[in-house]
VEXKE-78307 format. One record per residue (C-alpha): residue in three letters; x, y, z; residue number from 1. Coordinates in steps of 0.001 Angstrom, whole numbers, plus 524288, in hexadecimal, padded with zeros to 5 digits. Example, Ala and Ser with C-alpha at 12.3 -4.5 7.8 and 13.67 -1.06 7.14 Angstrom:
VEXKE-78307
+---------+-------+-------+-------+-----+
| residuo |     u |     v |     w | num |
+---------+-------+-------+-------+-----+
|     ALA | 8300C | 7EE6C | 81E78 |   1 |
|     SER | 83566 | 7FBDC | 81BE4 |   2 |
+---------+-------+-------+-------+-----+
END
This chain:
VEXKE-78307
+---------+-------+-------+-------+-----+
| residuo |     u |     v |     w | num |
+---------+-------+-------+-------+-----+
|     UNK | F60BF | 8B336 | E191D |   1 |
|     UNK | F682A | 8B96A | E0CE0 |   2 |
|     UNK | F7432 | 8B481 | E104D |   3 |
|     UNK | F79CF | 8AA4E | E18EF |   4 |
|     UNK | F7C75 | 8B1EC | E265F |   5 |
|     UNK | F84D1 | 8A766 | E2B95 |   6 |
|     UNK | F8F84 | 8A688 | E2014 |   7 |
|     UNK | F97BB | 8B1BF | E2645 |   8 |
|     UNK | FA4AD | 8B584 | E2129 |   9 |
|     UNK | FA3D3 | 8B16A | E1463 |  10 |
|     UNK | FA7C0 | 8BF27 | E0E12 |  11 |
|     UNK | FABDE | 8C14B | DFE9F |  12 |
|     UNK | FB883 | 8C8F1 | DFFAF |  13 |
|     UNK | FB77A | 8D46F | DF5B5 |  14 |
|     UNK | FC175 | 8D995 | DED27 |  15 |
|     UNK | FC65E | 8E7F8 | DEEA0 |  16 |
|     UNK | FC02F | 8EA7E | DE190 |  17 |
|     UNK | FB25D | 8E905 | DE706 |  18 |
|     UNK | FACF2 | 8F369 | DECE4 |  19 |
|     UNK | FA73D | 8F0D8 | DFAAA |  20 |
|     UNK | F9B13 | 8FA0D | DF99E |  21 |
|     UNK | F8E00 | 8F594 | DF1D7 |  22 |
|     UNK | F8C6A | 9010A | DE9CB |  23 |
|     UNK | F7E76 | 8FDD7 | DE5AE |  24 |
|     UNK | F7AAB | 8FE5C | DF42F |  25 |
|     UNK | F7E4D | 90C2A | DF7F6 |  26 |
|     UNK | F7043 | 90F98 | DFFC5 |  27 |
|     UNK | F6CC5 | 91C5F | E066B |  28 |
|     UNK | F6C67 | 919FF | E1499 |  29 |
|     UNK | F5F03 | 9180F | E16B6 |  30 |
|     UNK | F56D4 | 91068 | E20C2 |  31 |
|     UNK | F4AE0 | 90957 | E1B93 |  32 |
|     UNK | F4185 | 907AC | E277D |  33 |
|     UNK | F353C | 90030 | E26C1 |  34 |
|     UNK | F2FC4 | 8FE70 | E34C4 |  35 |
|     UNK | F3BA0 | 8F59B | E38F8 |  36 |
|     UNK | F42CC | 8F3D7 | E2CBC |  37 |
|     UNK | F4F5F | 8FCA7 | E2C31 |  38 |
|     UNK | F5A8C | 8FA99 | E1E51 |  39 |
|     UNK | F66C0 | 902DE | E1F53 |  40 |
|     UNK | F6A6E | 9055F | E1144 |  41 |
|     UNK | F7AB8 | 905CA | E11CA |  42 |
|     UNK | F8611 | 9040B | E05D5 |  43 |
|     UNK | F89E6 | 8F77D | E04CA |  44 |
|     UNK | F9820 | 8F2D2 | E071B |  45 |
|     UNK | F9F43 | 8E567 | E04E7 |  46 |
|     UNK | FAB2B | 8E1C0 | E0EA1 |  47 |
|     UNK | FB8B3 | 8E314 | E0686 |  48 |
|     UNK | FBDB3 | 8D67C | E0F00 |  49 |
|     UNK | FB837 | 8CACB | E1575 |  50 |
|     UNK | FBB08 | 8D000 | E229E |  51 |
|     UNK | FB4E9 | 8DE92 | E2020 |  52 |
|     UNK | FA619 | 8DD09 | E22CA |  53 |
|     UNK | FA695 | 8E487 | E3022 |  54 |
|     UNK | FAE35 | 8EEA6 | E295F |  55 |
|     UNK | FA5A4 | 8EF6A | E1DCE |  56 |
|     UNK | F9936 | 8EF51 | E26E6 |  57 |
|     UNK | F9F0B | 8FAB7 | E2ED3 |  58 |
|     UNK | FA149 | 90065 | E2187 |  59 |
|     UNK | F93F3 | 8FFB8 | E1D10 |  60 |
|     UNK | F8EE2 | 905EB | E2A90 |  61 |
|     UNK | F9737 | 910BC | E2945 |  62 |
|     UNK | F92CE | 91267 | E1A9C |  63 |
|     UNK | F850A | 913E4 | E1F7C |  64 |
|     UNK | F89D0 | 92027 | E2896 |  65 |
|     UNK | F906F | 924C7 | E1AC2 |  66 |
|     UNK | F9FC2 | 921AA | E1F29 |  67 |
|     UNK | FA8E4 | 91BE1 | E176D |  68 |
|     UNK | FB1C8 | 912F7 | E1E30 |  69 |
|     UNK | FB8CB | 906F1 | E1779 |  70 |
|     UNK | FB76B | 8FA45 | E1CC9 |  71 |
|     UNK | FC6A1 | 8F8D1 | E1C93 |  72 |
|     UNK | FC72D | 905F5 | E2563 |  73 |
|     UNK | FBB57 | 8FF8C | E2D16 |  74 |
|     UNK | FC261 | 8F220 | E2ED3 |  75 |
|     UNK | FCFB5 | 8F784 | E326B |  76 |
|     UNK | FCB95 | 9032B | E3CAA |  77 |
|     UNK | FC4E9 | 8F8DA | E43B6 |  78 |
|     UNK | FCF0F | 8EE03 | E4678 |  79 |
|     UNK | FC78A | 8E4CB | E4D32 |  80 |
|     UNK | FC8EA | 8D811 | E448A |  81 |
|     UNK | FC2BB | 8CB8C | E47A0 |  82 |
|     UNK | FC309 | 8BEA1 | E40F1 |  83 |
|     UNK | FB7BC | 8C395 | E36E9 |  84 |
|     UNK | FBAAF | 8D1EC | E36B2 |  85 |
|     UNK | FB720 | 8DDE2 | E3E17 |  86 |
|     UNK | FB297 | 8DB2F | E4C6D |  87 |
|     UNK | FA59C | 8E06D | E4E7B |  88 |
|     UNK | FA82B | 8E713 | E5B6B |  89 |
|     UNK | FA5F1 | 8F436 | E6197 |  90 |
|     UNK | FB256 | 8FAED | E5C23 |  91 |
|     UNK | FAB41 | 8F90A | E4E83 |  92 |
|     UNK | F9FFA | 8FEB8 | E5455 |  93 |
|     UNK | FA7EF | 90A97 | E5AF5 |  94 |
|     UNK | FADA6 | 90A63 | E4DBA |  95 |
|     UNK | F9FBF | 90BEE | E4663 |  96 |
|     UNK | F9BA6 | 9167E | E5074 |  97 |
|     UNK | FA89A | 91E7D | E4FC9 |  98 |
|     UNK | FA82C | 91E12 | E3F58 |  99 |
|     UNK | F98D3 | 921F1 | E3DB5 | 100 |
|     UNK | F9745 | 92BCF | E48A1 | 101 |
|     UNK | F9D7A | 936D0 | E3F85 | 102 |
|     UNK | F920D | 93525 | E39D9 | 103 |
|     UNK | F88E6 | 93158 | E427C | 104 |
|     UNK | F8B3E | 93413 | E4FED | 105 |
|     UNK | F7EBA | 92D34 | E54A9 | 106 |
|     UNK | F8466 | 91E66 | E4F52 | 107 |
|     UNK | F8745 | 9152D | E58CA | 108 |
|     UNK | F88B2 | 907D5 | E54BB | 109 |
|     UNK | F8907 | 8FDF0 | E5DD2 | 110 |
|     UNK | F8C96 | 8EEEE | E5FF5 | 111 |
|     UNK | F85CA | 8E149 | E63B4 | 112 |
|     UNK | F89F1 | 8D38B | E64D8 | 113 |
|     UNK | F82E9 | 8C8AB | E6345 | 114 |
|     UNK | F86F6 | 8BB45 | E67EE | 115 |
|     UNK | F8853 | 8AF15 | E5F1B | 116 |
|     UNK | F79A0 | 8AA7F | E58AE | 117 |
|     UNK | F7386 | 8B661 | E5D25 | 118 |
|     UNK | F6482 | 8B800 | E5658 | 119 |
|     UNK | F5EC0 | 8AB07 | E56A0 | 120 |
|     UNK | F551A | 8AF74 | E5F82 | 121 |
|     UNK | F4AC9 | 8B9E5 | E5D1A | 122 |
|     UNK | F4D60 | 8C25B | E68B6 | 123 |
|     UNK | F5D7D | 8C2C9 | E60C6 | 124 |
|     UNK | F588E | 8C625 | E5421 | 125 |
|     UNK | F4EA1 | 8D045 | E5A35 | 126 |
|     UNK | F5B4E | 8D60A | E6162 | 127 |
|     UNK | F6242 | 8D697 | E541A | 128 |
|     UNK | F58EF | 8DC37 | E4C3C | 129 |
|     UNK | F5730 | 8E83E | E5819 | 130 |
|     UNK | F6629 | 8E9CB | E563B | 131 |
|     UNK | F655E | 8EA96 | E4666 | 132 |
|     UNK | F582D | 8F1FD | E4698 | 133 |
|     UNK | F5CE4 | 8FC86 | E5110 | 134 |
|     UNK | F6A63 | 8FE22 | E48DE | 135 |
|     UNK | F62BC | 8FF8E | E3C20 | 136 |
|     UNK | F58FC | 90816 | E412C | 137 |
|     UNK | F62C2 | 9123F | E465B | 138 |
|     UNK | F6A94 | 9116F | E3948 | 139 |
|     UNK | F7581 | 907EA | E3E61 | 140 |
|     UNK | F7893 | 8FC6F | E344C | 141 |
|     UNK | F7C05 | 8F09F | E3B84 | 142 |
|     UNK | F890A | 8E913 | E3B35 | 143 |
|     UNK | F8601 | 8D948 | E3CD8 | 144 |
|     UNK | F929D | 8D22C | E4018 | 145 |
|     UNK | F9193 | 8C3B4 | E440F | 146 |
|     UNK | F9B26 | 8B712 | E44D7 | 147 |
|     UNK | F96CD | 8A8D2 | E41FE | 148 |
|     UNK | FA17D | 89E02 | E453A | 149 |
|     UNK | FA949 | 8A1D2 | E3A31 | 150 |
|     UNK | FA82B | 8AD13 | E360D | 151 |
|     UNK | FA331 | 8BC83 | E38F7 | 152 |
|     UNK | F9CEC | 8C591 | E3062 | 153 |
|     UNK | F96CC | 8D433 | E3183 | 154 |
|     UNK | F8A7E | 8D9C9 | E2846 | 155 |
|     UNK | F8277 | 8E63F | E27CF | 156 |
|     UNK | F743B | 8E669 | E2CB4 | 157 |
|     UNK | F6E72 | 8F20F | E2511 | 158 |
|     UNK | F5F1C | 8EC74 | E2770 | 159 |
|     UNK | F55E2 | 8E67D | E2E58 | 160 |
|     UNK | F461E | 8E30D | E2C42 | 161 |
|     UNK | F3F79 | 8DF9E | E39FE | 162 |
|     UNK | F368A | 8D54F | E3C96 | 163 |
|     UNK | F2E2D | 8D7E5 | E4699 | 164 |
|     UNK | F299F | 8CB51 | E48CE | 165 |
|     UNK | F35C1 | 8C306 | E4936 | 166 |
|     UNK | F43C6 | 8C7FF | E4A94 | 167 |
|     UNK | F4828 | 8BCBA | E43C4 | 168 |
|     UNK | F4305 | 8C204 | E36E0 | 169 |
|     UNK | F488C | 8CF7B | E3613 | 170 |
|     UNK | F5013 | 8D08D | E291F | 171 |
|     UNK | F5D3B | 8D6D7 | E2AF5 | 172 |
|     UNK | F646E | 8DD73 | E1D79 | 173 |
|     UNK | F72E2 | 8DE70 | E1F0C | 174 |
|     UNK | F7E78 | 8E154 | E15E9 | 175 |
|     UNK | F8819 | 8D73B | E159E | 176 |
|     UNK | F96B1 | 8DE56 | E133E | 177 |
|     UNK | F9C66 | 8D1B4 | E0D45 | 178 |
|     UNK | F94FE | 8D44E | E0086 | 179 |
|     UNK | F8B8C | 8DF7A | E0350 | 180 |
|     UNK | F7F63 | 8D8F4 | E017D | 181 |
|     UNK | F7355 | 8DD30 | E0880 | 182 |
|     UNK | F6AF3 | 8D0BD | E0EE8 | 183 |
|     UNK | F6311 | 8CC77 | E1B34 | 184 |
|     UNK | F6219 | 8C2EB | E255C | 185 |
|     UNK | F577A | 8C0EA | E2FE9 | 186 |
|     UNK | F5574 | 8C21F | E3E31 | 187 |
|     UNK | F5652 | 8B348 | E4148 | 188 |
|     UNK | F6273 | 8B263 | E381D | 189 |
|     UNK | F69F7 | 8BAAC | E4220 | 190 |
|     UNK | F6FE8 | 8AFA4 | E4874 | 191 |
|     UNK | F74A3 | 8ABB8 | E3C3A | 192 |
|     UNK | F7FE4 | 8B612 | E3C15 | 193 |
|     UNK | F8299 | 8B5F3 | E496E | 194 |
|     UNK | F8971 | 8A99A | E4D76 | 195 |
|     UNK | F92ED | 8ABD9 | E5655 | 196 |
|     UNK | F91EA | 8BB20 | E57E3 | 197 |
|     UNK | F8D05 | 8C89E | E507F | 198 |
|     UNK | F8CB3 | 8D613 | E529B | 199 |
|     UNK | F8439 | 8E2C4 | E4F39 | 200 |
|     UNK | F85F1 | 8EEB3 | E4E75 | 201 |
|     UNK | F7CE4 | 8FA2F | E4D1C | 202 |
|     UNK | F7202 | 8FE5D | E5620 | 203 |
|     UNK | F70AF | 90C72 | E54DE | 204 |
|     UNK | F6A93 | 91292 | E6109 | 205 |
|     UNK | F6996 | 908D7 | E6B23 | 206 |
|     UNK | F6FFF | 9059B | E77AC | 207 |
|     UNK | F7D96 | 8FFA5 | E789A | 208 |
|     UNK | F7D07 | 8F44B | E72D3 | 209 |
|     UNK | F896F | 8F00D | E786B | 210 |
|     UNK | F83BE | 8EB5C | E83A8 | 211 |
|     UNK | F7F73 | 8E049 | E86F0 | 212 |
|     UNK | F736E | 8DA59 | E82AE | 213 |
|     UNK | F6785 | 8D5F5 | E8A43 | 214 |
|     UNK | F5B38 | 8D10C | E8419 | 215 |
|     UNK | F4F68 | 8C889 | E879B | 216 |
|     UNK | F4331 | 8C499 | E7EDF | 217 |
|     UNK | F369A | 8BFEA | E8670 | 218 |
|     UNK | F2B90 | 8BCBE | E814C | 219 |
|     UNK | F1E67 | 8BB5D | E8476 | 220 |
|     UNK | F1266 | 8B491 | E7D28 | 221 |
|     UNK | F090A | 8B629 | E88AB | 222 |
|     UNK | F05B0 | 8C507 | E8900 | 223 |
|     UNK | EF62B | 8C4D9 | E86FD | 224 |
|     UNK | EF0B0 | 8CF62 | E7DD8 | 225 |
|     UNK | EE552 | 8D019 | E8271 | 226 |
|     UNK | EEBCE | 8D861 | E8E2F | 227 |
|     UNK | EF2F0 | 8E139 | E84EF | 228 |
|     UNK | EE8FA | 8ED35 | E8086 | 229 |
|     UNK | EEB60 | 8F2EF | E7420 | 230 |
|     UNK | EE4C2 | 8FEFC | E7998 | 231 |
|     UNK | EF024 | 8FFEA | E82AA | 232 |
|     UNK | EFFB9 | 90246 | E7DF2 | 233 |
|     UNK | F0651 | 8FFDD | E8B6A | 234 |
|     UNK | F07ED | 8F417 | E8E39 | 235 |
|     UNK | F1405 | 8EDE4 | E9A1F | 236 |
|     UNK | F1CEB | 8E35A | E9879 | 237 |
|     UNK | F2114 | 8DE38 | EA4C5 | 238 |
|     UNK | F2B7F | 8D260 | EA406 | 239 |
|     UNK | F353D | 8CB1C | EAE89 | 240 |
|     UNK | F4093 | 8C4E9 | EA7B5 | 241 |
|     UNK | F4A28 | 8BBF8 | EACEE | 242 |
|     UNK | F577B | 8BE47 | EA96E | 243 |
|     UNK | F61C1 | 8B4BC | EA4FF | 244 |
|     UNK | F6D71 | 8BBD6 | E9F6E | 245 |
|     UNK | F793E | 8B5CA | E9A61 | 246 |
|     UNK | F86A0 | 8BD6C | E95E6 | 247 |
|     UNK | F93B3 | 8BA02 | E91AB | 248 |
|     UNK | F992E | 8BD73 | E9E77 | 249 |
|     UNK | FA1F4 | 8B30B | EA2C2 | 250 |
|     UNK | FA0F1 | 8B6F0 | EB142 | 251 |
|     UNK | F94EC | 8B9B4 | EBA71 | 252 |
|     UNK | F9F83 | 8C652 | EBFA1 | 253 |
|     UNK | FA02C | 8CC22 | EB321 | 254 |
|     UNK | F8F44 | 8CFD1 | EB387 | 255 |
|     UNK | F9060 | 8DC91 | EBA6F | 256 |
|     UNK | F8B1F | 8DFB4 | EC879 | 257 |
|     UNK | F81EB | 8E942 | EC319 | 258 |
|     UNK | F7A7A | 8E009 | EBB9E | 259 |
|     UNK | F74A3 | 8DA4B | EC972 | 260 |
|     UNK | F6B3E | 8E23B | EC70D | 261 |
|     UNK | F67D9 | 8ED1C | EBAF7 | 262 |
|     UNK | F5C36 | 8F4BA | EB7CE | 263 |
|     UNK | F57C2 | 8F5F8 | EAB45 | 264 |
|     UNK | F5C1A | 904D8 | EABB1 | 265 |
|     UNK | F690C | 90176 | EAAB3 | 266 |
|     UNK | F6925 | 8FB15 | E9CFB | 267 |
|     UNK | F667B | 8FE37 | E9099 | 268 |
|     UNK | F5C12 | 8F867 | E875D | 269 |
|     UNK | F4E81 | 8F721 | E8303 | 270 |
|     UNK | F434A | 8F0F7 | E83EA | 271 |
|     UNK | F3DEC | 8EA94 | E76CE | 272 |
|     UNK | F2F66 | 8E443 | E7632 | 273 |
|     UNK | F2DC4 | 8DC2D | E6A25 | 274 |
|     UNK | F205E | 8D6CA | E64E9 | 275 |
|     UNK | F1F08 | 8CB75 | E5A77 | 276 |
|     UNK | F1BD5 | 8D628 | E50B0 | 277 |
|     UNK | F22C7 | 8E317 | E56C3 | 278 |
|     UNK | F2DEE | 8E798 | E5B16 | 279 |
|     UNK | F2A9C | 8F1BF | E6777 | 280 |
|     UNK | F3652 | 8F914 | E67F3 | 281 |
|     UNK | F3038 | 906AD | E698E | 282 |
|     UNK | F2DDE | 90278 | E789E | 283 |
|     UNK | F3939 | 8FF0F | E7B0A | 284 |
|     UNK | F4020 | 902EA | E8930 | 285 |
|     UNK | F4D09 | 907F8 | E89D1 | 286 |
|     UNK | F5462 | 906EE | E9819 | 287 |
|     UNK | F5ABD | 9114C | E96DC | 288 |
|     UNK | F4E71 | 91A94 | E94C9 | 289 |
|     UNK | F4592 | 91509 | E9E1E | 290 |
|     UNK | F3A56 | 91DC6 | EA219 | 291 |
|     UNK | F3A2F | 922AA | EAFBF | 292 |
|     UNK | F2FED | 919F8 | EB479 | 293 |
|     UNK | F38CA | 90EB5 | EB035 | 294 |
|     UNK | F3354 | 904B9 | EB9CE | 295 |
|     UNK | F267B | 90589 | EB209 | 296 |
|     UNK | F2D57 | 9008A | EA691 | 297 |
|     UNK | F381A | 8F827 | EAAE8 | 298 |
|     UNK | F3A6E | 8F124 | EB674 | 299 |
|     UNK | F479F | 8F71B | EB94B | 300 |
|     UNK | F5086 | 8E90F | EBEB9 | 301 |
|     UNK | F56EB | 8DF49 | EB823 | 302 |
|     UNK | F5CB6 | 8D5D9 | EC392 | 303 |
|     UNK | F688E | 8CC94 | EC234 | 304 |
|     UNK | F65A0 | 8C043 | ECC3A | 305 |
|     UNK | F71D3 | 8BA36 | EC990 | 306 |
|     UNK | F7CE4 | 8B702 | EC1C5 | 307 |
|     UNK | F84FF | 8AB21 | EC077 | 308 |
|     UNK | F9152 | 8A7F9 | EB810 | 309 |
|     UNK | F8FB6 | 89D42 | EAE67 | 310 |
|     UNK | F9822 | 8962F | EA416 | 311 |
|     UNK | F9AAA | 8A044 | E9930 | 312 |
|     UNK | F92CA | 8AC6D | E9F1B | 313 |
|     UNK | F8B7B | 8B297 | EA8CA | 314 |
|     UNK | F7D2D | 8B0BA | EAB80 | 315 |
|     UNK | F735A | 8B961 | EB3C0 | 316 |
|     UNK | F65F1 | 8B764 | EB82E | 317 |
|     UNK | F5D40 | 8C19E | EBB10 | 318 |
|     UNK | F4D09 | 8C762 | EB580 | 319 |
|     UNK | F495C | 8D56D | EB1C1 | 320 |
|     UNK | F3BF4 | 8DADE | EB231 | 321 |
|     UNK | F38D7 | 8E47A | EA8C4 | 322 |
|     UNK | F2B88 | 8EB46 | EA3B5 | 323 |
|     UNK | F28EE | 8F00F | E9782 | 324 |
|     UNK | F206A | 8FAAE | E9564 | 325 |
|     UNK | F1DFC | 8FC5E | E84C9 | 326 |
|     UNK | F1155 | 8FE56 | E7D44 | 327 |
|     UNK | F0C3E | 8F4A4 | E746D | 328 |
|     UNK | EFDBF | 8F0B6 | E70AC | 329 |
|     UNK | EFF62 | 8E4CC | E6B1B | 330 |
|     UNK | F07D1 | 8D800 | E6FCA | 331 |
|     UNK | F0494 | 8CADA | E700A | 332 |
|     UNK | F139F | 8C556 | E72DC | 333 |
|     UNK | F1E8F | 8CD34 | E78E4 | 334 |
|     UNK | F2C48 | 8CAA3 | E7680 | 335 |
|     UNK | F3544 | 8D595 | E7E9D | 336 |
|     UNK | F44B7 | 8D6F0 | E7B3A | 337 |
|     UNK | F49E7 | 8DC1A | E8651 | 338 |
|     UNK | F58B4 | 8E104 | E813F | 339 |
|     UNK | F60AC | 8E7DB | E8B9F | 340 |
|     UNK | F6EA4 | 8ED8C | E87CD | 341 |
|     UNK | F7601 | 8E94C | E9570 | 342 |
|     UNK | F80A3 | 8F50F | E9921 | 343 |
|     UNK | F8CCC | 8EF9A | EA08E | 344 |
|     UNK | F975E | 8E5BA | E9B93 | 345 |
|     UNK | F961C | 8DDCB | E9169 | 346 |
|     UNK | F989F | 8CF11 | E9431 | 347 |
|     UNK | F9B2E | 8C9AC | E8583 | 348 |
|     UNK | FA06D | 8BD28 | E80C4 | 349 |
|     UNK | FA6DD | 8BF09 | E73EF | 350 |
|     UNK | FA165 | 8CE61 | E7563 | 351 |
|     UNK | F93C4 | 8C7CC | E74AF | 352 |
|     UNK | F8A38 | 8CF8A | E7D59 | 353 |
|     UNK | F84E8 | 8C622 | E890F | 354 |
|     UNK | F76D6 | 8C503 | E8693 | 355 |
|     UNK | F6B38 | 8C5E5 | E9262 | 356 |
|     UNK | F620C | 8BB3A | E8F66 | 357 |
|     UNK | F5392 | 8BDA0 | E95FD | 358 |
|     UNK | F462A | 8B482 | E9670 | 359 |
|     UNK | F3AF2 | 8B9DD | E9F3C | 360 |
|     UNK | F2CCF | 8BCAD | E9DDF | 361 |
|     UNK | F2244 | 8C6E6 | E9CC4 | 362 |
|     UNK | F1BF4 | 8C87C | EAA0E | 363 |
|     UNK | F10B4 | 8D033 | EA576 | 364 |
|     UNK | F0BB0 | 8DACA | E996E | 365 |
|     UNK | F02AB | 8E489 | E9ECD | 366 |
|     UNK | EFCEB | 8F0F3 | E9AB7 | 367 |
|     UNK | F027C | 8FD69 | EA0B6 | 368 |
+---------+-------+-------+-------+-----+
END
């Protein structure tokens, strides 16, 4: 790591007779794609006060989309001062969206929380790097805010270099506003910004990502390839996973009635299959599209058994079958995200989206 993610807030105020913008940095906006490799080349700008790296991150995002807006103007239209700043909330995002749309009416940047030491595990930092890559790809730069105990500060992810065997490795290049300088940090270092909350925002075309988030990683060493033909590109996942999902709710009354019972036609989300070596997002399902035969590629029911109040939240019970139909020749060990945007109310704790936690199994892999 280039620089010591956890030393947050330490921030060289800059004299009025220094010029906030790197002038040897002024880059045509280009995207350099290799395979999964995306770098958004911006101008460079340093924060005129140690409170102004929101504002000068905004500023650099709207210097990308060729508008000039000072991060005084930026700081003051905005109003919504924390301890550290700016509040990353969705007024800046309406804010962002309002600004650019003269110019792009397609932008729409959007917003997600993540609660205190999130990406120490893989299935996190494979989560994150979707969020960054997806922004990136669609031309979004991404503003990283976090908090530690002490302290909060906000950079500029303008890059990202996938590895597509471990999450944990993808190099991340960002632009830090309290001296403009360009550096990295990996995958499993994530955690290391992030210790009591962050934010991103970005995204691009996706679904709302203000709702909430539900996610499950299963894995499974035992699929045989010996039954998996390379001849043959259809192959079936078929899986039953129980359900354990725990939210900030404080009371069992605030879960809705509704979710008794949901099929999987009433969310939105996708279905991403991940191999050690690939990332299979080009079969991925989307609720919201399903094909008419539906039942043939998911089972349609996601059943709540029960849900009981405990001490600081809300906890529910329940299993969803789903199969998978996707085409892939070659798989020796299958690890499925399953990440489903939940519509409704959101039950937060400090604005942190509750989080779904799954385990279950793969009941069988057959050819279609």
């Amino acid at each position: 790591m280039k620089k010591l993610l956890s030393a947050l807030g330490v921030i060289t105020i800059l004299g009025s007779s220094i010029p906030n913008v790197i002038a040897n940095d002024c880059y045509h906006k280009t995207v350099a794609q290799n395979k999964r490799s995306i770098k958004l080349w911006i101008i460079r700008r340093i924060q005129e006060t140690n409170w102004f790296c929101v504002s000068t991150s905004m500023q650099m995002i709207f210097g990308y989309f060729n508008i000039t807006r000072r991060q005084t103007v930026i700081y003051n239209d905005l109003n919504s001062v924390g301890e550290n700043g700016l509040v990353i909330n969705q007024n800046l995002v309406n804010y962002l969206n309002k600004n650019i749309r003269p110019v792009n009416q397609t932008i729409n940047y959007g917003l997600v929380q993540m609660p205190a030491n999130f990406g120490h595990t893989s299935a996190e930092q494979l989560l994150f790097e979707n969020y960054v890559y997806q922004s990136l790809f669609n031309n979004y730069l991404v503003l990283f805010g976090y908090t530690d105990q002490n302290d909060g500060h906000a950079i500029l992810i303008t890059g990202i270099n996938i590895n597509e065997n471990n999450p944990g490795e993808t190099q991340y290049t960002y632009l830090d506003p309290t001296d403009g300088a360009q550096m990295t940090f990996l995958g499993r270092e994530i955690s290391n910004y992030i210790h009591i909350d962050g934010e991103l925002v970005g995204f691009g075309a996706e679904p709302d990502f203000q709702k909430d988030v539900l996610k499950v990683v299963v894995e499974n060493e035992e699929i045989d390839k010996n039954d998996i033909n390379d001849n043959e590109n259809h192959e079936v996942i078929r899986m039953q996973l129980d359900l354990t999902a725990t939210t900030g709710a404080t009371k069992t009354g605030q879960i809705h009635d509704t979710y008794q019972k949901l099929t999987l036609n009433e969310f939105n989300g996708e279905i991403y299959l991940f191999t050690r070596k690939k990332s299979v997002t080009d079969f991925s399902v989307n609720f919201n599209h399903l094909p008419n035969n539906a039942d043939k590629w998911v089972s349609p029911i996601i059943e709540i058994e029960r849900a009981i109040e405990e001490i600081g939240g809300a906890h529910i019970d329940g299993h969803i079958s789903v199969q998978v139909i996707f085409s892939h020749s070659r798989i020796n060990h299958l690890i499925l995200t399953l990440i489903i945007y939940v519509g409704g109310q959101s039950w937060s704790t400090r604005n942190w989206p509750h989080i779904w936690f799954m385990t279950g199994q793969i009941l069988s892999f057959y050819k279609k």
